[in-house]
PQR file with spaces between the fields and no chain letter, atoms N, CA, C, O and H, PARSE charges and radii, in Angstrom:
ATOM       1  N    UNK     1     -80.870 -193.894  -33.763 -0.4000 1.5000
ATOM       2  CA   UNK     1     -79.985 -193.188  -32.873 -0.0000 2.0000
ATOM       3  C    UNK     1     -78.554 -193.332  -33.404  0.5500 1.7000
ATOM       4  O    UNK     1     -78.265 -194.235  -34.189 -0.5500 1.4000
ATOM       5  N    UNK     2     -77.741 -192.512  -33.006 -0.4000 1.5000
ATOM       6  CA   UNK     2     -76.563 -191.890  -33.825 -0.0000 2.0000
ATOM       7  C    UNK     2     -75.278 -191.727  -32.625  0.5500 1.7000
ATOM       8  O    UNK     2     -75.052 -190.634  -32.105 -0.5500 1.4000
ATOM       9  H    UNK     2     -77.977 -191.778  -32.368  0.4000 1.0000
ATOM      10  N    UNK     3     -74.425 -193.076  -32.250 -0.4000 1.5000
ATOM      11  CA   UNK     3     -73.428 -192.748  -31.233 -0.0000 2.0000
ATOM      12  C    UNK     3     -72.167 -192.433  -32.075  0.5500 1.7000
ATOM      13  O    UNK     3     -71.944 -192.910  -33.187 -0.5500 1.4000
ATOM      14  H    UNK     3     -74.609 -193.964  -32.672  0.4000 1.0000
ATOM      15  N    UNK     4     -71.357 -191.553  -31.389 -0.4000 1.5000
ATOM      16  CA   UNK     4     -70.276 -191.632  -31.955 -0.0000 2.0000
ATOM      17  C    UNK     4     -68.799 -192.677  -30.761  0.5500 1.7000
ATOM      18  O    UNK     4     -68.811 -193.092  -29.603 -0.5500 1.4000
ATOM      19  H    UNK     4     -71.539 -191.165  -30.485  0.4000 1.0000
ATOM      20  N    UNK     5     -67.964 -192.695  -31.667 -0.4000 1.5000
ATOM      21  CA   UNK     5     -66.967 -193.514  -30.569 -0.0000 2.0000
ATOM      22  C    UNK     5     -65.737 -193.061  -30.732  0.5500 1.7000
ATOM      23  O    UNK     5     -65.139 -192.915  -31.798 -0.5500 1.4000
ATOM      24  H    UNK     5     -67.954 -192.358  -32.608  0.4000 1.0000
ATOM      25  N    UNK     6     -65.398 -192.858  -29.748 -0.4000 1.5000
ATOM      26  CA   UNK     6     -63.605 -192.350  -29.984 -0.0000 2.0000
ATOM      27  C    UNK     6     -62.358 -193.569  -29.172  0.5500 1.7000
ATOM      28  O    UNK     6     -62.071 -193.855  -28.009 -0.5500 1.4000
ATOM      29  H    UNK     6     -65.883 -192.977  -28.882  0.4000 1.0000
ATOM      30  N    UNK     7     -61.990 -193.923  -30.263 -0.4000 1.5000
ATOM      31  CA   UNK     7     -60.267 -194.365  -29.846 -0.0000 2.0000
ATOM      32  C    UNK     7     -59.885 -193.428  -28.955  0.5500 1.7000
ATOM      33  O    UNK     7     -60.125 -192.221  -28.966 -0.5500 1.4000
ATOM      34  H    UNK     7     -62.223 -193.691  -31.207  0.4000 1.0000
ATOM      35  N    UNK     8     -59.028 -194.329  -27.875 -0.4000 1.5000
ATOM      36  CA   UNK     8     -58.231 -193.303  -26.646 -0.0000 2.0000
ATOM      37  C    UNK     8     -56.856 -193.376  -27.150  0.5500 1.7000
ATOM      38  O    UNK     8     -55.991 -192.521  -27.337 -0.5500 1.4000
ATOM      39  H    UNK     8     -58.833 -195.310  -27.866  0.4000 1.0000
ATOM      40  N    UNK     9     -56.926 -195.220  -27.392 -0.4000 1.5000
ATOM      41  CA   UNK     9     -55.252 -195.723  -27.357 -0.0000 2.0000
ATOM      42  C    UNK     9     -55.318 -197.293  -27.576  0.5500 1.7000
ATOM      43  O    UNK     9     -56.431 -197.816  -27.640 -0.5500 1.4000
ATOM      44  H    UNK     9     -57.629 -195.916  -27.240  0.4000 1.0000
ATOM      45  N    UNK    10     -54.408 -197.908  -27.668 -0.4000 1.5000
ATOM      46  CA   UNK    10     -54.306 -199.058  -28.622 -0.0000 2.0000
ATOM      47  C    UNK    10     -53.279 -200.069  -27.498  0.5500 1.7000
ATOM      48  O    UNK    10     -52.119 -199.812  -27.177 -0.5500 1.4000
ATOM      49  H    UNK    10     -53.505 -197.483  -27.616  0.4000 1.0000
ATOM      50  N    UNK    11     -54.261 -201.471  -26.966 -0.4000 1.5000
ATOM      51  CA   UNK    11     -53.630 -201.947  -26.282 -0.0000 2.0000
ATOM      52  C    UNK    11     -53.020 -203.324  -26.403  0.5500 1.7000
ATOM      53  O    UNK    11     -54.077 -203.500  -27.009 -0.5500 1.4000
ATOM      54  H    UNK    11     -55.204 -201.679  -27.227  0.4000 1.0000
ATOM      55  N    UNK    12     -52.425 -204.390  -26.432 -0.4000 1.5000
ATOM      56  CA   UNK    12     -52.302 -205.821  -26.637 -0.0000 2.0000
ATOM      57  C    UNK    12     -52.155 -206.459  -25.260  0.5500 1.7000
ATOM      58  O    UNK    12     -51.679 -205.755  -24.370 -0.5500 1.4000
ATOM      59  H    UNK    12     -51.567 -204.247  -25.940  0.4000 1.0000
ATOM      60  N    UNK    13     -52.520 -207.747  -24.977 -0.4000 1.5000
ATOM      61  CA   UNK    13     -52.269 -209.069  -24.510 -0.0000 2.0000
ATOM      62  C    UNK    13     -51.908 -210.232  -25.030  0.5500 1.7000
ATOM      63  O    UNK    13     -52.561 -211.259  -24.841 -0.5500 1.4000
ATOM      64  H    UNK    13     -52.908 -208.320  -25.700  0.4000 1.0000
ATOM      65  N    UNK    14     -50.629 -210.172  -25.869 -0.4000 1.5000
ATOM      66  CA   UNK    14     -50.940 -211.724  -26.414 -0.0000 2.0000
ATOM      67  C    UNK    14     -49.633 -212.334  -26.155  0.5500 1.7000
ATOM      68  O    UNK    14     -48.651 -211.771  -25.671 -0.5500 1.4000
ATOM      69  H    UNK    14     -50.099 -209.338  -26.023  0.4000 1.0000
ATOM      70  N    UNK    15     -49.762 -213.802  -26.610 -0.4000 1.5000
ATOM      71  CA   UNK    15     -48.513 -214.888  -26.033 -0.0000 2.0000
ATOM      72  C    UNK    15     -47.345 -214.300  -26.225  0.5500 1.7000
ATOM      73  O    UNK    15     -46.399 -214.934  -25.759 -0.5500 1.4000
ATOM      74  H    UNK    15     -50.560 -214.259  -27.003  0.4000 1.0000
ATOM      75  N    UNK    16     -46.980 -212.896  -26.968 -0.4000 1.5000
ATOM      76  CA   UNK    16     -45.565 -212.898  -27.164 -0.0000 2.0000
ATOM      77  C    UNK    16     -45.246 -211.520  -26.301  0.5500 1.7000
ATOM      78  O    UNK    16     -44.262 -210.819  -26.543 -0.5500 1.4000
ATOM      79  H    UNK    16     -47.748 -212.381  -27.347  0.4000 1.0000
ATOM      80  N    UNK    17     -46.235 -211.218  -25.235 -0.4000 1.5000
ATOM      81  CA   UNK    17     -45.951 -210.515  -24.579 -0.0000 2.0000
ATOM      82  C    UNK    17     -47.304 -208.830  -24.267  0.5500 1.7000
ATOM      83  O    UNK    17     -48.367 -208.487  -24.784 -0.5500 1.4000
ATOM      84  H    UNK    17     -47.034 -211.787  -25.039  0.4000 1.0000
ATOM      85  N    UNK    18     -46.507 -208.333  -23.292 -0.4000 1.5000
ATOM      86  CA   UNK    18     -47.727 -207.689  -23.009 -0.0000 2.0000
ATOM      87  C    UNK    18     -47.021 -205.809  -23.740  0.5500 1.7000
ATOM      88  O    UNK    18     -45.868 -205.378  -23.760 -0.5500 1.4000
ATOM      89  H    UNK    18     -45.643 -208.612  -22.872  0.4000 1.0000
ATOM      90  N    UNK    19     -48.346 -205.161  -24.227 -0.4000 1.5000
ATOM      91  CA   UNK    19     -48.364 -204.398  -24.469 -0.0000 2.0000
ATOM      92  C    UNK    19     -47.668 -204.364  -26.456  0.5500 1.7000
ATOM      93  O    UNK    19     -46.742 -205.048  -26.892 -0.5500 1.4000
ATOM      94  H    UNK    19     -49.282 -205.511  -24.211  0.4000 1.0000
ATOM      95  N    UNK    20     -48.420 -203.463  -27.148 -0.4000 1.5000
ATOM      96  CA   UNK    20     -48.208 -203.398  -28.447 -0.0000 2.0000
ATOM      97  C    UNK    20     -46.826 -203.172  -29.200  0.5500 1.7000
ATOM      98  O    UNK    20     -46.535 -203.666  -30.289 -0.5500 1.4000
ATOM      99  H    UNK    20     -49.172 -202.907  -26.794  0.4000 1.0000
ATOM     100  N    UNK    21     -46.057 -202.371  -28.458 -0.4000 1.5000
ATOM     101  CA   UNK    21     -44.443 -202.489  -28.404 -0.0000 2.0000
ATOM     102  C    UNK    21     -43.449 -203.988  -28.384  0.5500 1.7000
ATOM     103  O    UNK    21     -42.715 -204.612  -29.151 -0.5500 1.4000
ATOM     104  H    UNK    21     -46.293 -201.969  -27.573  0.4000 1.0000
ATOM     105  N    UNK    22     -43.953 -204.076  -27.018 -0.4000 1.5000
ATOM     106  CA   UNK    22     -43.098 -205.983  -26.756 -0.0000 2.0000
ATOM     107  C    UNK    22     -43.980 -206.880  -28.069  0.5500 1.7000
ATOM     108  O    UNK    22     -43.317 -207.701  -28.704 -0.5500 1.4000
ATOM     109  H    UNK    22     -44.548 -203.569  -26.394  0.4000 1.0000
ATOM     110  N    UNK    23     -44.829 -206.768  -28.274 -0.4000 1.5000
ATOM     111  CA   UNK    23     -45.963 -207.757  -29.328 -0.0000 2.0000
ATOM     112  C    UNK    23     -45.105 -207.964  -30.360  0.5500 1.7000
ATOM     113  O    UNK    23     -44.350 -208.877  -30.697 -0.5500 1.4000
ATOM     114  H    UNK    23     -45.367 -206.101  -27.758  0.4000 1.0000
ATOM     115  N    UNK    24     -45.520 -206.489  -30.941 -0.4000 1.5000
ATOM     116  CA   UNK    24     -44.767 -206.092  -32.778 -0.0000 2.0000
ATOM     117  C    UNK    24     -43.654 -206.624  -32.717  0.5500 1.7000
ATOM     118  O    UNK    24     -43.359 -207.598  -33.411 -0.5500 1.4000
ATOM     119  H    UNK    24     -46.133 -205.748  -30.667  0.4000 1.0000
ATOM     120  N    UNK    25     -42.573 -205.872  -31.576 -0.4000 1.5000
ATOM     121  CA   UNK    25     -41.117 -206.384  -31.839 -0.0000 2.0000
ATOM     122  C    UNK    25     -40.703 -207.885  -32.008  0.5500 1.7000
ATOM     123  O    UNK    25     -39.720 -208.274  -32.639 -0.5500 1.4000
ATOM     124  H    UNK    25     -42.813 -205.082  -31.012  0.4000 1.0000
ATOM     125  N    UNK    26     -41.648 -208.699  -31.315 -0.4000 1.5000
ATOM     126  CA   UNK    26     -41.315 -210.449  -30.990 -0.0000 2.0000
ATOM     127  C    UNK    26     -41.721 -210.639  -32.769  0.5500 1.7000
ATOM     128  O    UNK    26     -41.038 -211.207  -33.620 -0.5500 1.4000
ATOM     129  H    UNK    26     -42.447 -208.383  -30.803  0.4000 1.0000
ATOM     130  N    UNK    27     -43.250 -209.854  -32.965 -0.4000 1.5000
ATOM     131  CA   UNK    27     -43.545 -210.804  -34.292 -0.0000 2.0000
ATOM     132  C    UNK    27     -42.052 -210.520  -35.784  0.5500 1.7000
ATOM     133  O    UNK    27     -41.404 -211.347  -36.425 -0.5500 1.4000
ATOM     134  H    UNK    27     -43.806 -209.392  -32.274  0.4000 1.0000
ATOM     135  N    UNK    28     -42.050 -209.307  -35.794 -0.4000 1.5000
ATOM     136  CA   UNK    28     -41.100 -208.771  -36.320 -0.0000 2.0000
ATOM     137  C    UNK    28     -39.722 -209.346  -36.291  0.5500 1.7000
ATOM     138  O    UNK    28     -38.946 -209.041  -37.197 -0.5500 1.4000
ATOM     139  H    UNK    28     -42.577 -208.635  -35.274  0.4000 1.0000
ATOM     140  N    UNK    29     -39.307 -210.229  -35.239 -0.4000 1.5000
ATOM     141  CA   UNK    29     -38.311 -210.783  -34.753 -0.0000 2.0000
ATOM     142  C    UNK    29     -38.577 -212.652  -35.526  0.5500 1.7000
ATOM     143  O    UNK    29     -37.832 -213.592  -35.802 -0.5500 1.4000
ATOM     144  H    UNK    29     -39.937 -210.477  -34.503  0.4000 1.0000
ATOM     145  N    UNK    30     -40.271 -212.330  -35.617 -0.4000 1.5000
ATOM     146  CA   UNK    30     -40.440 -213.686  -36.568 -0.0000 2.0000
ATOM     147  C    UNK    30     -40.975 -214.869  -35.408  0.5500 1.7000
ATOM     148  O    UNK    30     -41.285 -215.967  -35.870 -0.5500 1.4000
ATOM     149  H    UNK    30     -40.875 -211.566  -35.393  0.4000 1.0000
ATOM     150  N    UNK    31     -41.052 -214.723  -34.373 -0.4000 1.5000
ATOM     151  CA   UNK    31     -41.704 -215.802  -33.029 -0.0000 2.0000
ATOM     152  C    UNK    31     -43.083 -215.374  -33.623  0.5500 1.7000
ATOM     153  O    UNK    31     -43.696 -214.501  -34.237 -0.5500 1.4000
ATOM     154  H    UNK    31     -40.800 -213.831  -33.997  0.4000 1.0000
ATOM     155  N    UNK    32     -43.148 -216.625  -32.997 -0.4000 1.5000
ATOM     156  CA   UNK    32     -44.915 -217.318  -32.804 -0.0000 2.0000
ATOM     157  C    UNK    32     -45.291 -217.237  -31.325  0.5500 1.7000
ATOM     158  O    UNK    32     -44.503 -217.117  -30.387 -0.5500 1.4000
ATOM     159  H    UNK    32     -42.650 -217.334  -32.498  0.4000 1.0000
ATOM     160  N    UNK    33     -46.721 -217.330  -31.267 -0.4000 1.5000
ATOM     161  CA   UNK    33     -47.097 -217.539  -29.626 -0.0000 2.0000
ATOM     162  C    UNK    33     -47.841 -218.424  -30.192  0.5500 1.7000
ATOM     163  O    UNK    33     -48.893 -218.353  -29.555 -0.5500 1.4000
ATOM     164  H    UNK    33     -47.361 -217.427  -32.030  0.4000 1.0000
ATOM     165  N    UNK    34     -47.953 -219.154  -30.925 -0.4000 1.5000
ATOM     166  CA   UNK    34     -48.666 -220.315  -31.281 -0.0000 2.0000
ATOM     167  C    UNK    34     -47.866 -221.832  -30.696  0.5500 1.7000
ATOM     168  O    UNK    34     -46.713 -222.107  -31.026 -0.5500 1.4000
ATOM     169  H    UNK    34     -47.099 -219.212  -31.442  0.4000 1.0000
ATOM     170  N    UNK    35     -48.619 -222.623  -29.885 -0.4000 1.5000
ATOM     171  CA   UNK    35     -47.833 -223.753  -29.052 -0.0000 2.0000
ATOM     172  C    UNK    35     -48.930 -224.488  -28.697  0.5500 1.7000
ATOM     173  O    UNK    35     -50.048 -224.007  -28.882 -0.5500 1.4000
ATOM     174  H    UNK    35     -49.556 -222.400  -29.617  0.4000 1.0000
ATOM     175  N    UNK    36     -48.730 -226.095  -27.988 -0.4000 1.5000
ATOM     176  CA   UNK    36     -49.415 -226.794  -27.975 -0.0000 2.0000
ATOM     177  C    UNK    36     -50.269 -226.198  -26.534  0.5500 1.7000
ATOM     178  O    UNK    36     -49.870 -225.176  -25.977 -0.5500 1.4000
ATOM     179  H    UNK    36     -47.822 -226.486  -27.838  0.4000 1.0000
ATOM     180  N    UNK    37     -51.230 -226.811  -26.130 -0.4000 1.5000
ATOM     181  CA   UNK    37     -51.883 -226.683  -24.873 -0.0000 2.0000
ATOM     182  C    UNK    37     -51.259 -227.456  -24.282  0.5500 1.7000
ATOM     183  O    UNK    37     -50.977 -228.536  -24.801 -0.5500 1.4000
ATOM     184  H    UNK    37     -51.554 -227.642  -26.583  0.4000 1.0000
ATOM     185  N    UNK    38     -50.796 -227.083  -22.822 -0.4000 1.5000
ATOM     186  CA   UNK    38     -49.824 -227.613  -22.147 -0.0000 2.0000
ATOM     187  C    UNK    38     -51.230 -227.688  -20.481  0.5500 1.7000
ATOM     188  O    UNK    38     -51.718 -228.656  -19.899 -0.5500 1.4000
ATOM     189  H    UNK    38     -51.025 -226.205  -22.401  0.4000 1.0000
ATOM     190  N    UNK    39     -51.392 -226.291  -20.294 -0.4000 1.5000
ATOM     191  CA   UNK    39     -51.760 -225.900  -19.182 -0.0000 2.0000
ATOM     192  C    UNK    39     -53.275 -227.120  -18.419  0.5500 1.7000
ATOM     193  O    UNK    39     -53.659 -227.105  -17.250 -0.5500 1.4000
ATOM     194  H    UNK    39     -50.995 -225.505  -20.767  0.4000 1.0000
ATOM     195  N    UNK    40     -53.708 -227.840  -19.328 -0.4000 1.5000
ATOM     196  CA   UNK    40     -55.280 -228.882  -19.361 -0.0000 2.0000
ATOM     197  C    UNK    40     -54.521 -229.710  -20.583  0.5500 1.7000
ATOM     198  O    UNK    40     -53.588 -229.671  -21.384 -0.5500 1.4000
ATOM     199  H    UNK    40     -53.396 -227.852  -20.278  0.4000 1.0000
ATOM     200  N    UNK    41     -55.817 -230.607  -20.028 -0.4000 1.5000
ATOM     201  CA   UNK    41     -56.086 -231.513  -21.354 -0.0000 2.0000
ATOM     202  C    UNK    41     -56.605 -231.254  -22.394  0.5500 1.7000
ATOM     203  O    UNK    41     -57.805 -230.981  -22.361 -0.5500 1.4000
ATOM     204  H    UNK    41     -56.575 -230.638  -19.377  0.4000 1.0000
ATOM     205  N    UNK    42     -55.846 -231.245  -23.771 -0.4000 1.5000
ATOM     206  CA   UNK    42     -56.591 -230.580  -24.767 -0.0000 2.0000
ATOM     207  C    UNK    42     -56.993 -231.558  -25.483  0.5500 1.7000
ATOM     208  O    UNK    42     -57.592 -231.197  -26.497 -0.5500 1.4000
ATOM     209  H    UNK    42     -54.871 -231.466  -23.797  0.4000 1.0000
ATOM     210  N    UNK    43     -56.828 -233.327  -25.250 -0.4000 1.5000
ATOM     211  CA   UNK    43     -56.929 -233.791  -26.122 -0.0000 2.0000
ATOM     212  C    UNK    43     -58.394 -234.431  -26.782  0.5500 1.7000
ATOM     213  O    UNK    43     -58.395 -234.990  -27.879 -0.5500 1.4000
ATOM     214  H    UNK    43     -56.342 -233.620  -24.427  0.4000 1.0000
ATOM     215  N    UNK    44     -59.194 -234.325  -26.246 -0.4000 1.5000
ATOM     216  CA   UNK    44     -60.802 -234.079  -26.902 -0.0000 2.0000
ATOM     217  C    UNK    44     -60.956 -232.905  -27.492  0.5500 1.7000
ATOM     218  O    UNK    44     -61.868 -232.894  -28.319 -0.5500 1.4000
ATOM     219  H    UNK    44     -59.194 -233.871  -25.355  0.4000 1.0000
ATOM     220  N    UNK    45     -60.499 -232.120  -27.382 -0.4000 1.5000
ATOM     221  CA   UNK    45     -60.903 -230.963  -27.945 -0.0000 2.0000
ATOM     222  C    UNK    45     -60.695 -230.945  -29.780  0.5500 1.7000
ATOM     223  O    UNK    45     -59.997 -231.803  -30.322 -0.5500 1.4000
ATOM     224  H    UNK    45     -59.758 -232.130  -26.710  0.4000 1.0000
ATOM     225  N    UNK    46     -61.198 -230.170  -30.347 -0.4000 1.5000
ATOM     226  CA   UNK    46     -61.139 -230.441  -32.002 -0.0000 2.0000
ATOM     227  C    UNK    46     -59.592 -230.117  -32.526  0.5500 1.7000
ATOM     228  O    UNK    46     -59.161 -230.579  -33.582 -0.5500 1.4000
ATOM     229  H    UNK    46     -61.765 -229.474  -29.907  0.4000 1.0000
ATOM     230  N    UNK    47     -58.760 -229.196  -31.578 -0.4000 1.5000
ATOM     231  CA   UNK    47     -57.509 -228.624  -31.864 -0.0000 2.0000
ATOM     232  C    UNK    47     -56.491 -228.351  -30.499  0.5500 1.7000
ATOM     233  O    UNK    47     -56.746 -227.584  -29.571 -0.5500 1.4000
ATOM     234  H    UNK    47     -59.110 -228.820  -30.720  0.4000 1.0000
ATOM     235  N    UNK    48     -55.324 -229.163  -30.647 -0.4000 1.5000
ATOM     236  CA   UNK    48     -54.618 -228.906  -29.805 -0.0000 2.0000
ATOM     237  C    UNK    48     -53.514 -228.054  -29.282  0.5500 1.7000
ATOM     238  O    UNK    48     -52.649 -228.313  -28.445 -0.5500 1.4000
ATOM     239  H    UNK    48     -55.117 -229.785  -31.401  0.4000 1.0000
ATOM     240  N    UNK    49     -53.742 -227.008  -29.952 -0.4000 1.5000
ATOM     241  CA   UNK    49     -52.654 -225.622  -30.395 -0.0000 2.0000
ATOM     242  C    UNK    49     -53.417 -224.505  -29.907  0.5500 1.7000
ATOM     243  O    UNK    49     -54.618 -224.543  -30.174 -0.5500 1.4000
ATOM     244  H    UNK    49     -54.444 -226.798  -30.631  0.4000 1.0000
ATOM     245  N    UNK    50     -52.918 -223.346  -29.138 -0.4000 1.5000
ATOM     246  CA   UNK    50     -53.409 -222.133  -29.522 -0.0000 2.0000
ATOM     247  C    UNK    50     -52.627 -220.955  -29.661  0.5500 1.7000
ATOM     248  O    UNK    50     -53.156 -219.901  -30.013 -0.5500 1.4000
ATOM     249  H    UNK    50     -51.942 -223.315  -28.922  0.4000 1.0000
């Protein structure tokens, strides 16, 4: 069987903000959303960053 798929539109969620506009501009600007885990305990875990 043979689906096809169509792109509508192109969306983001990530630490440096919402939507693909605010995103690009922060990375472009050179920020990270990379930071320690603050929100739990991360410290069992294999990595304490996300």
């Amino acid at each position: 069987m043979e689906r096809r798929v169509v792109v509508t539109g192109l969306g983001a969620i990530t630490p440096l903000g919402i939507g693909v506009e605010e995103s690009w501009k922060r990375i472009k600007a050179g920020e990270s959303g990379i930071t320690k885990i603050t929100k739990f305990d991360a410290s069992k875990l294999p990595s304490q960053i996300a």
